[in-house]
C-alpha positions in Angstrom: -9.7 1.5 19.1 -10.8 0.5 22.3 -13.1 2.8 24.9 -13.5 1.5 28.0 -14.9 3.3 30.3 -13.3 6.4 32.1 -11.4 5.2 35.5 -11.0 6.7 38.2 -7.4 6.9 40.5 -4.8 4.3 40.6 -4.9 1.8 42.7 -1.8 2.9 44.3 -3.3 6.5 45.0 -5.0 7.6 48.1 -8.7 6.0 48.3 -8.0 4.0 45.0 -7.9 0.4 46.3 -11.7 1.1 47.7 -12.7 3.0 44.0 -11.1 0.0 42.3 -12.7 -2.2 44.3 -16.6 -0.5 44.2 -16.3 -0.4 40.1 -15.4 -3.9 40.6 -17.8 -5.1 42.2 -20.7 -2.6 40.3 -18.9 -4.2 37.2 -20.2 -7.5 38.8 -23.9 -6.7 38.9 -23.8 -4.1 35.8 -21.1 -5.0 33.6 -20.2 -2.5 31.0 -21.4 -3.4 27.7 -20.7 -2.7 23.9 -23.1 0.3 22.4 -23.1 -1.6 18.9 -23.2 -5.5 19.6 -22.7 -6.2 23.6 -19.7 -7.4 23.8 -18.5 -7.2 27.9 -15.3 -5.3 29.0 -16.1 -1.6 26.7 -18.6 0.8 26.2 -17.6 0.3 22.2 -15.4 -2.2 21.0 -12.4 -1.8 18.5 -14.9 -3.8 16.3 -17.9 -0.9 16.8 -16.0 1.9 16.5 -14.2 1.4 13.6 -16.6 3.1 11.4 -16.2 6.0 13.3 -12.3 6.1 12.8 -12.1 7.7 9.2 -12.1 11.1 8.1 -15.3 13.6 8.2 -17.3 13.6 4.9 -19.6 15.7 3.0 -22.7 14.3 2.7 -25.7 17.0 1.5 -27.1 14.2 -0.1 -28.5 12.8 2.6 -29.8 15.8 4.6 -31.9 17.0 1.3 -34.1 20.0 3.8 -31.2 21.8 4.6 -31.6 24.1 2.0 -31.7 27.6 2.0 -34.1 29.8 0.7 -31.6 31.3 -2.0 -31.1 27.6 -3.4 -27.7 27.2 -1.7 -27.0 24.2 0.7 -26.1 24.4 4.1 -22.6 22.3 4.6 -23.4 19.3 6.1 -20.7 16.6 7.5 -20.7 12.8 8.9 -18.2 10.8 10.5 -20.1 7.4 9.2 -23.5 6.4 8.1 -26.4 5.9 10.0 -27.0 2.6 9.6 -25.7 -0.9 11.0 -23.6 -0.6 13.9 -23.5 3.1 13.9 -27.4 3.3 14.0 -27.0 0.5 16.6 -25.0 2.8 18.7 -26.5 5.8 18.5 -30.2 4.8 19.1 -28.8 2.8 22.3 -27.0 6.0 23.6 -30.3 8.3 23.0 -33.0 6.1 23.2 -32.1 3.2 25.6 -30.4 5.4 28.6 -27.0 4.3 28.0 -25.4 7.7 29.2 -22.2 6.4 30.3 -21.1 6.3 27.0 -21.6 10.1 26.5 -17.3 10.5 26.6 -16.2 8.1 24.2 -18.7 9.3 21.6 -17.9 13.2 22.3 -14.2 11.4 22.2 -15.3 10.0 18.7 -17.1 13.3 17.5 -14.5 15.9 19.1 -11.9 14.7 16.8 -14.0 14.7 13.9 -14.5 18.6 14.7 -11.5 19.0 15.2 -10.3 17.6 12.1 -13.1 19.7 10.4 -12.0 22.7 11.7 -8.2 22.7 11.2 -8.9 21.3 7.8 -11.8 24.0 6.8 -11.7 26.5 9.3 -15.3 27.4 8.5 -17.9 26.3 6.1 -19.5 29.8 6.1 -18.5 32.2 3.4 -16.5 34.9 4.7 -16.0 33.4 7.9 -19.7 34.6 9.3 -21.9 32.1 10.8 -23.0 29.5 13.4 -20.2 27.9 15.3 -19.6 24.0 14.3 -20.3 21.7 16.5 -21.0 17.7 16.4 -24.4 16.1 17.0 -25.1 12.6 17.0 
């Protein structure tokens, strides 16, 4: 999997020579880097985001305060582990400005939800409850 970053028109459309050429030449001065290791040409490389690429997973064990006062636990989900190249990632999208890469991870984290919610429709008994959504 490969995210580069979203493009604007065609060449060939009206306008897109000059947009081609401006994210050319703003690729010159800031090139578009790799979230997870750097790498030039995609805001996260095949390499990065393929621990991202399998299928949502329970994982309570790792959120152990999200209990609930009658001893059940909420339903908690992850696409991947927080730790290596995910961590890596994630702390350089919050923490280091790196906003541009704010569509390929909802890109990443949509289909996860989606997945989630075709597969489970809701993780609330009876259907009653907060609305799922994905959060980093």
């Amino acid at each position: 999997m490969h995210l580069a970053p979203p493009r604007a028109p065609s060449p060939a459309a009206p306008g897109g020579r000059l947009a081609a050429l401006g994210r050319d030449l703003l690729d010159l001065v800031l090139p578009v880097t790799c979230l997870g290791c750097g790498l030039a040409g995609a805001l996260i490389c095949s390499r990065c985001a393929e621990p991202w690429s399998g299928p949502p997973r329970r994982c309570e064990h790792g959120a152990p305060r999200l209990d609930r006062l009658d001893g059940s636990v909420l339903p908690v989900w992850a696409l991947a582990e927080n730790h290596g190249t995910v961590r890596r990632v994630v702390v350089t999208w919050k923490d280091r400005g790196r906003a541009d890469a704010t569509p390929a991870l909802a890109a990443l984290l949509g289909r996860a939800t989606a997945t989630l919610t075709g597969q489970h429709g809701t993780a609330w008994p009876g259907g009653a409850g907060p609305a799922a959504g994905a959060v980093p």
